[in-house]
C-alpha atoms as a printed R data frame, in Angstrom:
    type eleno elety resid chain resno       x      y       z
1   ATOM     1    CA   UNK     A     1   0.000  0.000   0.000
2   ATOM     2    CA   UNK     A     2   1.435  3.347  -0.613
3   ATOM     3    CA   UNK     A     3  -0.207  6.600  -0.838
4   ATOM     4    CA   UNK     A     4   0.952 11.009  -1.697
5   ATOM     5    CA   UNK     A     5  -0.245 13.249   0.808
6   ATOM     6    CA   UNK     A     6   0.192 16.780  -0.086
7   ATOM     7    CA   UNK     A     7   0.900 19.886   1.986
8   ATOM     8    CA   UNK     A     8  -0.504 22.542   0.499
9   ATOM     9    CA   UNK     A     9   1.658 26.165   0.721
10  ATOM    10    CA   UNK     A    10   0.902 27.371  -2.880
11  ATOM    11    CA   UNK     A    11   4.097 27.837  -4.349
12  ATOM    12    CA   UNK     A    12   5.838 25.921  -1.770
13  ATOM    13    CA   UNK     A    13   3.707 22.918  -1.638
14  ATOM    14    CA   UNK     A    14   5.342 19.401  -1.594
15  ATOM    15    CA   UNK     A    15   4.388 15.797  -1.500
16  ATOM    16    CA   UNK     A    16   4.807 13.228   0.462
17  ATOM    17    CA   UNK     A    17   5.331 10.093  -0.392
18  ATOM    18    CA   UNK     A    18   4.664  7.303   1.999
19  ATOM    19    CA   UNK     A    19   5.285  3.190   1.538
20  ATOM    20    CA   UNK     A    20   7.085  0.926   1.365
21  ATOM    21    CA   UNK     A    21  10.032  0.508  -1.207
22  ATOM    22    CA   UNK     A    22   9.611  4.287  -1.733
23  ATOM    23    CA   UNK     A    23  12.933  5.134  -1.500
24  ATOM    24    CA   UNK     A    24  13.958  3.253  -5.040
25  ATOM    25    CA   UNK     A    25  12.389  5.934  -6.706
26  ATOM    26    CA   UNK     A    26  14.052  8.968  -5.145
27  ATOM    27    CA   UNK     A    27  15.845 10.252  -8.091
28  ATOM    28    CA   UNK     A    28  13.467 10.185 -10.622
29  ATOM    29    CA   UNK     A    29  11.496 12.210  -8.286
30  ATOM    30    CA   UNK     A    30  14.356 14.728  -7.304
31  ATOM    31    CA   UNK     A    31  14.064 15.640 -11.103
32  ATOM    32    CA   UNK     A    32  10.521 16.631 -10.826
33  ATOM    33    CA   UNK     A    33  10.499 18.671  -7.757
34  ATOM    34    CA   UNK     A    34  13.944 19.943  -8.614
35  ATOM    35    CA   UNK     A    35  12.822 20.810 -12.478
36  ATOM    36    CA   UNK     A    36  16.036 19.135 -13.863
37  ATOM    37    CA   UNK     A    37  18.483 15.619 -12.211
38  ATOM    38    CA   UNK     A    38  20.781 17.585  -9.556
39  ATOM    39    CA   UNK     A    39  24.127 17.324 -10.758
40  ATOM    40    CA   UNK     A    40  25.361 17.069  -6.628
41  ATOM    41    CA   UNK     A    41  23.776 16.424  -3.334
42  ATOM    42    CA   UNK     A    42  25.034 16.684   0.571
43  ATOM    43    CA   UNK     A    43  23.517 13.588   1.737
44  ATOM    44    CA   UNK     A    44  23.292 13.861   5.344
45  ATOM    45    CA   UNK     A    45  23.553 10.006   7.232
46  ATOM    46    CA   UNK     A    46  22.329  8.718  10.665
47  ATOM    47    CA   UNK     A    47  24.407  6.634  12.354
48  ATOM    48    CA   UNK     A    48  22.042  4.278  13.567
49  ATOM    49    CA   UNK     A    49  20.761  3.259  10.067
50  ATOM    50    CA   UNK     A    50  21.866 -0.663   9.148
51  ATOM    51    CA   UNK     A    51  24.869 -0.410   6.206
52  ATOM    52    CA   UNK     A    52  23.128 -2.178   3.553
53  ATOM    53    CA   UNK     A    53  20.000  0.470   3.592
54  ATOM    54    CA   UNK     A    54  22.089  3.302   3.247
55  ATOM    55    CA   UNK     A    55  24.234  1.790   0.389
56  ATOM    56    CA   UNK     A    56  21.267  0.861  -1.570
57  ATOM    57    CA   UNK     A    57  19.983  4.856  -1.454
58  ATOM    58    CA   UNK     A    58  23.834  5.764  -2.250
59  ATOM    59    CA   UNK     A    59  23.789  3.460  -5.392
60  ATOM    60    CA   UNK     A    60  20.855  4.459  -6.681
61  ATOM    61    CA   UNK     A    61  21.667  8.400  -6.343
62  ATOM    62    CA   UNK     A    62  25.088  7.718  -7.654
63  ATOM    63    CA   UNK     A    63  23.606  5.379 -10.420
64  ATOM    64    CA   UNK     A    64  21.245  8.338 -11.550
65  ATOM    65    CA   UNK     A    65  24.899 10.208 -12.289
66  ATOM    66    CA   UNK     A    66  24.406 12.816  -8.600
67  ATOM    67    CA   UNK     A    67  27.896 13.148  -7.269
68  ATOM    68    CA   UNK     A    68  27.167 12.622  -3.460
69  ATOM    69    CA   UNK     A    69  28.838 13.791  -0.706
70  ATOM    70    CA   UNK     A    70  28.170 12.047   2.402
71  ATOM    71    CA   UNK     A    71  28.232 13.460   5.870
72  ATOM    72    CA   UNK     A    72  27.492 11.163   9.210
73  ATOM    73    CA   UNK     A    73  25.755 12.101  12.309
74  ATOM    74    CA   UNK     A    74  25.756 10.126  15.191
75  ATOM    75    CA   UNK     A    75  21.829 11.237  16.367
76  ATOM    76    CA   UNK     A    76  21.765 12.516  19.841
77  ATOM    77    CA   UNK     A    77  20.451 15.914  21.897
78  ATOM    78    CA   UNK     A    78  24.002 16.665  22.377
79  ATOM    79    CA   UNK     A    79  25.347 16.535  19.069
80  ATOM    80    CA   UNK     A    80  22.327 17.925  17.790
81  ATOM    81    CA   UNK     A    81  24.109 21.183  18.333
82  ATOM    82    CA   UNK     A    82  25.695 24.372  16.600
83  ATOM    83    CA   UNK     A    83  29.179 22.960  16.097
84  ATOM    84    CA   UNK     A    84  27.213 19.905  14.346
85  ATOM    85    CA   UNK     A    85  25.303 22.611  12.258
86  ATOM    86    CA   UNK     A    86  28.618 24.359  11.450
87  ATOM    87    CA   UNK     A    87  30.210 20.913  10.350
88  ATOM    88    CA   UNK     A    88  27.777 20.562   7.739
89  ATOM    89    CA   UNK     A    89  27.590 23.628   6.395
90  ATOM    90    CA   UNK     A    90  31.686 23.129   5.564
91  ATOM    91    CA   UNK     A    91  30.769 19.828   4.037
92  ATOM    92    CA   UNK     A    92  28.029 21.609   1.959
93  ATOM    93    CA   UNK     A    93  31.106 24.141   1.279
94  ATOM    94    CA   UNK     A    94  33.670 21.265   0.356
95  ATOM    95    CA   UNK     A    95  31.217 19.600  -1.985
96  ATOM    96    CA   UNK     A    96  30.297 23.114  -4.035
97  ATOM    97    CA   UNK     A    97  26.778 22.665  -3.622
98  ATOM    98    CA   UNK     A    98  25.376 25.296  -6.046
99  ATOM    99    CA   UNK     A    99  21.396 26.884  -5.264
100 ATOM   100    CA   UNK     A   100  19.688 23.899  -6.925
101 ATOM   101    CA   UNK     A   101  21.563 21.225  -5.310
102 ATOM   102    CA   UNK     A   102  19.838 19.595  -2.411
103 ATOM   103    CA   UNK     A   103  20.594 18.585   0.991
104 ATOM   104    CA   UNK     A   104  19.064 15.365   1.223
105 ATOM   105    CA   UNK     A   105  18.351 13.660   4.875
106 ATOM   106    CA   UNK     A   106  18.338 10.235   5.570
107 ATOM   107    CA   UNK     A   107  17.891  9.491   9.086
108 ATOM   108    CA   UNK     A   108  15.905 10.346  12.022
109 ATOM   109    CA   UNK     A   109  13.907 13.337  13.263
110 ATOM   110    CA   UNK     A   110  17.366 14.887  14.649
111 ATOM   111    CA   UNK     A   111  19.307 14.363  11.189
112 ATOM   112    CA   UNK     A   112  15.942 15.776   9.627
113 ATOM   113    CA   UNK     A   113  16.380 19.118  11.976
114 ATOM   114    CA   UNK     A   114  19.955 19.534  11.294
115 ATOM   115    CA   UNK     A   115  19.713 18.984   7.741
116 ATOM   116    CA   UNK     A   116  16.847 21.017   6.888
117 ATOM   117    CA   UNK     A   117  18.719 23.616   8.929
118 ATOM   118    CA   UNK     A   118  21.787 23.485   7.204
119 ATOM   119    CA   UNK     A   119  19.724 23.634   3.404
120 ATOM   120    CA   UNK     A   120  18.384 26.742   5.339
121 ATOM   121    CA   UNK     A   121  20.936 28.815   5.666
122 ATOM   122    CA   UNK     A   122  23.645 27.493   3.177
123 ATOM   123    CA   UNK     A   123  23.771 30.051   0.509
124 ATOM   124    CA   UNK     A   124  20.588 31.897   2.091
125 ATOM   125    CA   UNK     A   125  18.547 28.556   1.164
126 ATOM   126    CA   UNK     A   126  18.901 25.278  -0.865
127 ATOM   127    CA   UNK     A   127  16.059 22.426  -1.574
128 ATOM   128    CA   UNK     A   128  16.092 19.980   1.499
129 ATOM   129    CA   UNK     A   129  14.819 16.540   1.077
130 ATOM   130    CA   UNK     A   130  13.638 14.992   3.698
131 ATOM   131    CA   UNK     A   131  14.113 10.645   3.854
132 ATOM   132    CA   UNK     A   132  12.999  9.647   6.910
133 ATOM   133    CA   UNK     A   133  13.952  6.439   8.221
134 ATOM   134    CA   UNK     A   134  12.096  6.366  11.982
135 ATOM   135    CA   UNK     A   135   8.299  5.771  12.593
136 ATOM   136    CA   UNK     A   136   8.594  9.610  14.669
137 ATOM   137    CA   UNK     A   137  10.264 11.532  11.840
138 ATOM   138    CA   UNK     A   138   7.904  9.981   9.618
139 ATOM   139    CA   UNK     A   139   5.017 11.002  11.179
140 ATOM   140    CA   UNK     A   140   6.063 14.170  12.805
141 ATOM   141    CA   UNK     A   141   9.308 15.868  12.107
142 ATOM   142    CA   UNK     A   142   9.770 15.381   8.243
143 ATOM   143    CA   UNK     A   143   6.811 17.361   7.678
144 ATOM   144    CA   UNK     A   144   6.467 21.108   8.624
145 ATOM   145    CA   UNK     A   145   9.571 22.514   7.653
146 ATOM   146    CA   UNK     A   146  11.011 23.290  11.267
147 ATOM   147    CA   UNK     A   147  14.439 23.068  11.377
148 ATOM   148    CA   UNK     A   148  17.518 23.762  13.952
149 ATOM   149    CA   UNK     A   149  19.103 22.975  16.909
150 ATOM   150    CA   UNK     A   150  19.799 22.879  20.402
151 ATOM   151    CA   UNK     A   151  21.233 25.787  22.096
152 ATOM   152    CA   UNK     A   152  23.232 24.968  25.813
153 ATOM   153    CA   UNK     A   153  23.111 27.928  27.960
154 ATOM   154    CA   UNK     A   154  23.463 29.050  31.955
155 ATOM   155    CA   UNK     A   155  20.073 30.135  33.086
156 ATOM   156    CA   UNK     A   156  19.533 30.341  36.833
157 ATOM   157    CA   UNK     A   157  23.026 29.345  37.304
158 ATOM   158    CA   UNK     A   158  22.307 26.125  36.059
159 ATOM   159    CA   UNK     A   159  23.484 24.928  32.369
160 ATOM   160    CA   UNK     A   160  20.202 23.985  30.258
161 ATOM   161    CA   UNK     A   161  20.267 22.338  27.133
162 ATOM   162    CA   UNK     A   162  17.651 23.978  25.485
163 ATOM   163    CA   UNK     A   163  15.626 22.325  22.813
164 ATOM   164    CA   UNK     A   164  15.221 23.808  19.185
165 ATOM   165    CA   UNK     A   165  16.212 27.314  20.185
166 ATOM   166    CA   UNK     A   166  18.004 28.296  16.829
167 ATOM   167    CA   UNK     A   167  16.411 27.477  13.572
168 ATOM   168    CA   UNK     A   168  14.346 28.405  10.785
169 ATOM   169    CA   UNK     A   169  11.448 27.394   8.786
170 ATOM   170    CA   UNK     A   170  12.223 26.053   5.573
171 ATOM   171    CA   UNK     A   171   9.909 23.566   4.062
172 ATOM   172    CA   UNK     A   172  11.259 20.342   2.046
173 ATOM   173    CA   UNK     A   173  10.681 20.105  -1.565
174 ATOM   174    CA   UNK     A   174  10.043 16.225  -1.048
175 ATOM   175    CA   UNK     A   175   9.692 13.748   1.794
176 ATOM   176    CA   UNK     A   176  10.001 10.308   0.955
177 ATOM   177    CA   UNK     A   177   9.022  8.301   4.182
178 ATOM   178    CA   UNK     A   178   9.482  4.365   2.979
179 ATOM   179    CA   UNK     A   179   7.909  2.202   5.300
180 ATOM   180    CA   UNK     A   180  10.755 -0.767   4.694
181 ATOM   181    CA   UNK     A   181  12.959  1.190   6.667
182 ATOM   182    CA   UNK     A   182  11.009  1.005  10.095
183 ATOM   183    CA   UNK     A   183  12.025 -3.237  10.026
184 ATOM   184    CA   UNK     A   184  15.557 -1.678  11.236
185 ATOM   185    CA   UNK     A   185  14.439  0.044  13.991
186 ATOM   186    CA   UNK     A   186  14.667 -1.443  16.980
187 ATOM   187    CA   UNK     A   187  12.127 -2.351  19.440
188 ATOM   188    CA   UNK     A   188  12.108  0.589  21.260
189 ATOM   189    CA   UNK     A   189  12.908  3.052  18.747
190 ATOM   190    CA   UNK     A   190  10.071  2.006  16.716
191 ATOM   191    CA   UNK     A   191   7.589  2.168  19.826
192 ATOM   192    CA   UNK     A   192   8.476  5.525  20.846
193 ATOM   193    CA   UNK     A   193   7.493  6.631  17.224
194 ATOM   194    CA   UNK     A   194   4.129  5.276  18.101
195 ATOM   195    CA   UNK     A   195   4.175  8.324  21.026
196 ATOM   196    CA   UNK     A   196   3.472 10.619  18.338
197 ATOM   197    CA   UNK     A   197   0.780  8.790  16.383
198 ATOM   198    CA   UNK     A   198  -1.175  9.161  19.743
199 ATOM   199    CA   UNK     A   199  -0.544 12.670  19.894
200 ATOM   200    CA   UNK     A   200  -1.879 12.685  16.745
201 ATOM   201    CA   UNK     A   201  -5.180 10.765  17.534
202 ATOM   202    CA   UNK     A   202  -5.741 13.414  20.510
203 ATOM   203    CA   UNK     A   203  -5.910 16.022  18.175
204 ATOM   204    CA   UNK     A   204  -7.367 14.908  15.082
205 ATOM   205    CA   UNK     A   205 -10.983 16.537  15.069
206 ATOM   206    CA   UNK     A   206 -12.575 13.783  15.725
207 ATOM   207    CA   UNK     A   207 -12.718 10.353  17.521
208 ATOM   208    CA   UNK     A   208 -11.538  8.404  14.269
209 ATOM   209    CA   UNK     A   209  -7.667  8.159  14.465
210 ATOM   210    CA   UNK     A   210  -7.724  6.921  17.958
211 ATOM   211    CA   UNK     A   211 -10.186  4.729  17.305
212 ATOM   212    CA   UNK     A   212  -8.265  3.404  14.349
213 ATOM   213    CA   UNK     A   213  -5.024  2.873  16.691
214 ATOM   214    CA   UNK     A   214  -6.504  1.414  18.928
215 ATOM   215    CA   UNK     A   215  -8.109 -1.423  17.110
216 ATOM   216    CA   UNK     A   216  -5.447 -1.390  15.434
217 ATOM   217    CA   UNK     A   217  -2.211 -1.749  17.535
218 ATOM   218    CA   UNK     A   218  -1.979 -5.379  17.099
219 ATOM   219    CA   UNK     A   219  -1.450 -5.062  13.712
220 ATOM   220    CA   UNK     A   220   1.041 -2.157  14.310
221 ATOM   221    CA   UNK     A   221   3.378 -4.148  16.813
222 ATOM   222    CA   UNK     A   222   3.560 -6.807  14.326
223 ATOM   223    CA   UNK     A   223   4.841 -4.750  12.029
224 ATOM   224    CA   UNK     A   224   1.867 -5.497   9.496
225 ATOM   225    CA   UNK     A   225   3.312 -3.691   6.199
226 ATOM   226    CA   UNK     A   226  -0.544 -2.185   5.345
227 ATOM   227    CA   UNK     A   227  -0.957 -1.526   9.026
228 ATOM   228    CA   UNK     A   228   2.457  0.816   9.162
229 ATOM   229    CA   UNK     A   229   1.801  2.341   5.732
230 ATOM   230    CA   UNK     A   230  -1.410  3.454   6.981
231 ATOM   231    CA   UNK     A   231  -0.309  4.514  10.220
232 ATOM   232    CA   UNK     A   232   2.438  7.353   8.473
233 ATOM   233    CA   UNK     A   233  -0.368  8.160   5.838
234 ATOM   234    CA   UNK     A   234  -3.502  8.515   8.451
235 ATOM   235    CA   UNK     A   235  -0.942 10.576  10.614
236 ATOM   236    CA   UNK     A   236   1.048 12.769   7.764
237 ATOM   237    CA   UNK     A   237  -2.684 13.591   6.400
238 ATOM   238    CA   UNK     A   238  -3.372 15.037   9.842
239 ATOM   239    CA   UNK     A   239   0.118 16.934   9.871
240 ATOM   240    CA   UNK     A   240  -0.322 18.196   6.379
241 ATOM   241    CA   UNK     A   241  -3.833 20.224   7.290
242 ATOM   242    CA   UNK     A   242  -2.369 21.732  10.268
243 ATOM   243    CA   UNK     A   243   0.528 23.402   8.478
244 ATOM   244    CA   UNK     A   244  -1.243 24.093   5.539
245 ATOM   245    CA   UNK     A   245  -3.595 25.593   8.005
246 ATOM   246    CA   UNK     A   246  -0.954 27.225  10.218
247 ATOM   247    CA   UNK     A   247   2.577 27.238   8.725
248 ATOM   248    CA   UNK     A   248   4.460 29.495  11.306
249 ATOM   249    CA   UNK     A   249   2.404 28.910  14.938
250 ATOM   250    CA   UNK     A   250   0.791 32.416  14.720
251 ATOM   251    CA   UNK     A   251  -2.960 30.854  14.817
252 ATOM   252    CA   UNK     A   252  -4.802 32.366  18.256
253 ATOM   253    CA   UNK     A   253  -7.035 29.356  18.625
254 ATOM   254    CA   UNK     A   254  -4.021 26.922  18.240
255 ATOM   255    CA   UNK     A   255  -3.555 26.005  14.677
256 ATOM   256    CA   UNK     A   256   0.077 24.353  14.659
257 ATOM   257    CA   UNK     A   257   0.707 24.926  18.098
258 ATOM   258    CA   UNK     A   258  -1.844 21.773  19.228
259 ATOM   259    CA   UNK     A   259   0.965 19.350  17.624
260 ATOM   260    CA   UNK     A   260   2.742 20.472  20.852
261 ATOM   261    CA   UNK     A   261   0.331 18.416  23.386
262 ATOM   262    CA   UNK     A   262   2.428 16.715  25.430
263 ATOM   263    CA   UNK     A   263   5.782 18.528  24.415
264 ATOM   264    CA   UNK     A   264   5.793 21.509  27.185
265 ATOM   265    CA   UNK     A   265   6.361 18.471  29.595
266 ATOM   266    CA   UNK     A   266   8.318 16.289  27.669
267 ATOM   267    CA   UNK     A   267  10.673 18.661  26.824
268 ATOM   268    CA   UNK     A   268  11.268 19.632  30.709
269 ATOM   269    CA   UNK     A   269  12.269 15.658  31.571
270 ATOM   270    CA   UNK     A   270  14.082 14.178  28.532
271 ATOM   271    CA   UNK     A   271  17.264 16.093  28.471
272 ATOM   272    CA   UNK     A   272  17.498 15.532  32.344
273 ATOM   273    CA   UNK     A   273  20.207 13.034  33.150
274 ATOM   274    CA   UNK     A   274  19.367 10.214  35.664
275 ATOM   275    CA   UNK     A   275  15.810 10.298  34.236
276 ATOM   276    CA   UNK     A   276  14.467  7.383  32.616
277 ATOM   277    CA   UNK     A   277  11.020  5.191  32.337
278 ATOM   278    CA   UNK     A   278   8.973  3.958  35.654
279 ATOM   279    CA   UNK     A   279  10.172  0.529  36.372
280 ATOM   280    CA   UNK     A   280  12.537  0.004  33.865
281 ATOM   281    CA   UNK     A   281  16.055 -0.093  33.567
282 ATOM   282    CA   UNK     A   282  16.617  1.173  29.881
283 ATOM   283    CA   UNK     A   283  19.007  4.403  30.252
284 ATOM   284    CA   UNK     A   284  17.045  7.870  29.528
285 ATOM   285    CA   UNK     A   285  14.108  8.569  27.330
286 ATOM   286    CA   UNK     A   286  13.530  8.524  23.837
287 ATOM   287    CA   UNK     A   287  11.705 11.527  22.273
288 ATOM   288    CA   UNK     A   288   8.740  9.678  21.785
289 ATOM   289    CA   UNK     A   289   8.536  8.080  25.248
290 ATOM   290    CA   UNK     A   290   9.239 11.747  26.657
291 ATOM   291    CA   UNK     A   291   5.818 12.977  24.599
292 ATOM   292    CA   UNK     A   292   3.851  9.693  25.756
293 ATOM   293    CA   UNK     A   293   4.901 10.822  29.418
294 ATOM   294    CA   UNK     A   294   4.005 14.061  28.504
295 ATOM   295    CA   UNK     A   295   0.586 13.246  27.014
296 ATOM   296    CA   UNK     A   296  -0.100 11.715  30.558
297 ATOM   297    CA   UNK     A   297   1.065 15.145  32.283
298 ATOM   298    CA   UNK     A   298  -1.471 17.044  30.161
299 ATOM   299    CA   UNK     A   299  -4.430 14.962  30.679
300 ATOM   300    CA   UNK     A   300  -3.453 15.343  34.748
301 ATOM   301    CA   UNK     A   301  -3.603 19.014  34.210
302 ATOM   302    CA   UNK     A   302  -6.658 18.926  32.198
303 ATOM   303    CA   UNK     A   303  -8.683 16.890  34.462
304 ATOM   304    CA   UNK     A   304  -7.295 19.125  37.520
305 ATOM   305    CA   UNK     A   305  -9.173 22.221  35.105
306 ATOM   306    CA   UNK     A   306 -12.281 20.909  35.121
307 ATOM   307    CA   UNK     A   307 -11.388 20.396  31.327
308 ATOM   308    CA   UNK     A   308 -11.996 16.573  30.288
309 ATOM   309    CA   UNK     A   309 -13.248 13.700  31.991
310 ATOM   310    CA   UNK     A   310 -11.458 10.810  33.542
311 ATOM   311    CA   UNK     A   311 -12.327  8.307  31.414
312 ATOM   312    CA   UNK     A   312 -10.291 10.490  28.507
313 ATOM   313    CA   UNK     A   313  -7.184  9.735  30.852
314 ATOM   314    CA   UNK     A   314  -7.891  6.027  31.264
315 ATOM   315    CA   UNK     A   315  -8.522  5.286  27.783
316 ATOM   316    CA   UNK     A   316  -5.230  7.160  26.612
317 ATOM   317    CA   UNK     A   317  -3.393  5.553  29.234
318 ATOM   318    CA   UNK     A   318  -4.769  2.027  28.306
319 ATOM   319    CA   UNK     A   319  -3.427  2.832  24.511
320 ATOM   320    CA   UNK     A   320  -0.257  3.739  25.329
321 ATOM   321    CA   UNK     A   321   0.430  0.407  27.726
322 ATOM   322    CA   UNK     A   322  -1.057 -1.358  24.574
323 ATOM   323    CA   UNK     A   323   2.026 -0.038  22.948
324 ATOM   324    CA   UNK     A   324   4.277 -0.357  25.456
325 ATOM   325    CA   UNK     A   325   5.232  3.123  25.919
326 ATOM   326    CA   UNK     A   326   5.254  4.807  29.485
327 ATOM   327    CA   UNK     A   327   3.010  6.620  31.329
328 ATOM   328    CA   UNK     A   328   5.787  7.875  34.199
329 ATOM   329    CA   UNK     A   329   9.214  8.594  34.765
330 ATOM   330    CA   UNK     A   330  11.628  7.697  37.786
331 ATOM   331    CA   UNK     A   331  14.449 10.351  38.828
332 ATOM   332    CA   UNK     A   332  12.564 12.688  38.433
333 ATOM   333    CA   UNK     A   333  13.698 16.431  40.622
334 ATOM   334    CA   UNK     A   334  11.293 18.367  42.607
335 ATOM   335    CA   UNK     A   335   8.292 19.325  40.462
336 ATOM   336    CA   UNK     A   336   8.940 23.266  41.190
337 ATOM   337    CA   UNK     A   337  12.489 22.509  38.781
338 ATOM   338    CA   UNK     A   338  10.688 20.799  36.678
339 ATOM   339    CA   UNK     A   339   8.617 23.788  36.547
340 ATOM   340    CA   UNK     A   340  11.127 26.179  35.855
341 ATOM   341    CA   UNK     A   341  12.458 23.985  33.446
342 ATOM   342    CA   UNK     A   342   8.957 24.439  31.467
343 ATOM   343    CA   UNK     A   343   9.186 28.145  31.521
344 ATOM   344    CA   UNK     A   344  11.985 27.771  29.795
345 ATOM   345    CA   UNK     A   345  10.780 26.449  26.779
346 ATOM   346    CA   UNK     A   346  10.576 28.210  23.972
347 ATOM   347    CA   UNK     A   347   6.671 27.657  23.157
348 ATOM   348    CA   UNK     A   348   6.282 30.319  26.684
349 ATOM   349    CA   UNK     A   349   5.358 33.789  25.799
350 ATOM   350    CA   UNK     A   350   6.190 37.236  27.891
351 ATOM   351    CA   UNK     A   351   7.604 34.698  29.886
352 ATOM   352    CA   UNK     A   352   4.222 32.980  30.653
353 ATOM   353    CA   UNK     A   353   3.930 29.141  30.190
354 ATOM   354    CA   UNK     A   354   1.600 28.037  27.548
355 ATOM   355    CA   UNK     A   355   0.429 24.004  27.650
356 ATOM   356    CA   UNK     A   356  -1.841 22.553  25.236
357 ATOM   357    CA   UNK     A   357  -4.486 21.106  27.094
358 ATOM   358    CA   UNK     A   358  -6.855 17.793  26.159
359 ATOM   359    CA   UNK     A   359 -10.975 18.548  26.116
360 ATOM   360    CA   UNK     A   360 -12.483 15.474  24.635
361 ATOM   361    CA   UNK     A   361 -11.318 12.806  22.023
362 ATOM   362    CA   UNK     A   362  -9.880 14.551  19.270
363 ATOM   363    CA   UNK     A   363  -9.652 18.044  20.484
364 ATOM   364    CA   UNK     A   364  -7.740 20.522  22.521
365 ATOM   365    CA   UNK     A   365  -7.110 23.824  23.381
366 ATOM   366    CA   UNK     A   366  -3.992 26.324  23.970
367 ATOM   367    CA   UNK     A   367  -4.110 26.990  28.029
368 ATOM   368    CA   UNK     A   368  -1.808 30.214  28.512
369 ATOM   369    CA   UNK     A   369  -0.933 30.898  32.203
370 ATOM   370    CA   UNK     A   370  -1.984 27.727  33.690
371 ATOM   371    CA   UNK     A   371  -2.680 27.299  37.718
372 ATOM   372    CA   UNK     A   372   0.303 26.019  39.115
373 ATOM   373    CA   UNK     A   373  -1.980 23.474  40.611
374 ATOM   374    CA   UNK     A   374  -2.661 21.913  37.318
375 ATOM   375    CA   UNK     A   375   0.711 21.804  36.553
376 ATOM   376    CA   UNK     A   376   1.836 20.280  39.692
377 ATOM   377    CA   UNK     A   377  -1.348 17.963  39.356
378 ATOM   378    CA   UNK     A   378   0.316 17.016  35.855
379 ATOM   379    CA   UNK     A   379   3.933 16.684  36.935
380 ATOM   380    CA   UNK     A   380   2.756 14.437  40.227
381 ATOM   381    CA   UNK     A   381   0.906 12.280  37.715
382 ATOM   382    CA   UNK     A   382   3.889 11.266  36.155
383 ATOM   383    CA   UNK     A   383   5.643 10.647  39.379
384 ATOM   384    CA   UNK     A   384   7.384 14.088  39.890
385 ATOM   385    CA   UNK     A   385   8.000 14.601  43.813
């Protein structure tokens, strides 16, 4: 099954294109979007990606006659950074990329930022290409055209890794999210994707996407090839109409900023160090297992405003077991840090924290200035002291 969702921007409008085997057809689609075969492309490499998948996208650009130059990044927070960024932009240097040669990504949601970043701001803007090769950048950060990097900095006397604080938007001309590439992934990787996808169902309009997840998670877990294209399409169709609805986050009655449920908290807890799932021993937190503890934290504070029911909280809850993401975090500091920590982000505004709150199956609602009771209420839930 494969399917072409487009986000419409006018001019700027792309596709993307979304099953499996999708990748073999990369070049003859670069000459499309590009309006002629680039004669030279950065190609930007996670680490984690198996040998054999990344030579067979090498050969095939390099068969269609694109002189390549390749450029590995080992995907972390930390080295998703600005001497990273400044790295790439030499390598873009060294391999004379000219304005209509791309930056292609192929790799995860932190490759995607840094890449898109880099096409950004080399020569005041080249075509990115976004490949995503992780169930989360599939879904979430392929699409959108936010780019950049973390920024580490002393606030409070304390140094704070701070996430996404320099970057630009700058759409991709393509995204070609092949499906095949998600039976690399392991285990874990490909469930904290899956954190997303329930973001996604909470926001959706309606009660159909998480009732689609949930009867279908079996099918998703077993890594059930229609199952998984449909997952990225169902999810990059929702993605799609927000941007095209909301491009930059300047929508008063949230627009783009609902894709940040969950993320106010989850970007408070993941960079901590010490911090990792309830009962489990597996170092730190994925992205995705951040925004599933996260999710949790939101529906806390929502049901502490009066704003959606308990049985909201249980259902979500009972999803994200299903998929064996967590609901809670041990090591957690004192919720007032934590608190601090989430004024910090870079979604507050005059210095005023903003949280994107749950109110029924499908829909939320920006919150700005939240009691620090629901807050608390939100950070306890997710075992904050």
């Amino acid at each position: 099954m494969s399917s072409v969702v487009r986000v419409e921007l006018g001019e700027r409008a792309y596709d993307v294109r979304v099953g499996a085997g999708a990748l073999s057809s990369l070049a003859s689609h670069l000459a499309q979007v590009l309006g002629s075969a680039p004669q030279r492309a950065l190609l930007v490499i996670d680490e984690g990606i198996p040998a054999p998948a990344v030579e067979r996208v090498v050969l095939h650009l390099e068969g269609a006659g694109i002189t390549l130059t390749q450029a590995r990044v080992n995907p972390t927070e930390r080295v998703k950074s600005l001497e990273t960024y400044e790295r790439l932009l030499a390598s873009a240097a060294e391999a004379r990329l000219e304005r209509n040669d791309p930056v292609i990504a192929l790799g995860g949601g932190i490759v995607g930022d840094l890449a898109g970043f880099v096409a950004a701001t080399y020569r005041r803007g080249v075509p990115v290409i976004q490949c995503p090769s992780t169930l989360l950048s599939m879904v979430d950060a392929s699409v959108g055209g936010k780019t950049g990097v973390n920024l580490s900095a002393s606030l409070g006397g304390r140094q704070r890794l701070l996430k996404n604080f320099v970057g630009a938007f700058h759409q991709p001309r393509l995204v070609v999210a092949d499906t095949d590439m998600l039976a690399s992934l392991e285990p874990r990787v490909f469930r904290a994707g899956l954190g997303e996808c329930v973001k996604h169902a909470m926001i959706a309009g309606s009660e159909d996407l998480l009732a689609w997840t949930e009867s279908s998670a079996d099918a998703i877990l077993a890594h059930d090839p229609d199952a998984l294209a449909q997952l990225v399409g169902k999810s990059v169709t929702l993605k799609a109409r927000v941007v095209a609805g909301d491009e930059r986050e300047t929508a008063a009655d949230g627009g783009r900023a609902l894709l940040n449920l969950g993320h106010t908290f989850a970007h408070a807890i993941e960079t901590l160090g010490g911090v990792r799932k309830r009962g489990s021993d597996d170092p730190g937190l994925q992205h995705g297992e951040a925004v599933s503890i996260g999710l949790v934290a939101a529906l806390a504070a929502g049901e502490k405003l009066a704003m959606v029911d308990g049985s909201l909280t249980r259902r979500v809850v009972a999803l994200l077991d299903r998929l064996g993401l967590p609901t809670g975090a041990q090591g957690l500091p004192p919720a007032a840090e934590l608190m601090g920590a989430m004024i910090d982000d870079k979604k507050t505004v005059g210095g005023r924290l903003r949280l994107i709150v749950p109110t029924g199956v499908g829909q939320a609602r920006v919150v700005q200035d939240p009691e620090p009771g629901a807050v608390r209420a939100g950070l306890a839930a997710i075992g904050a002291p």
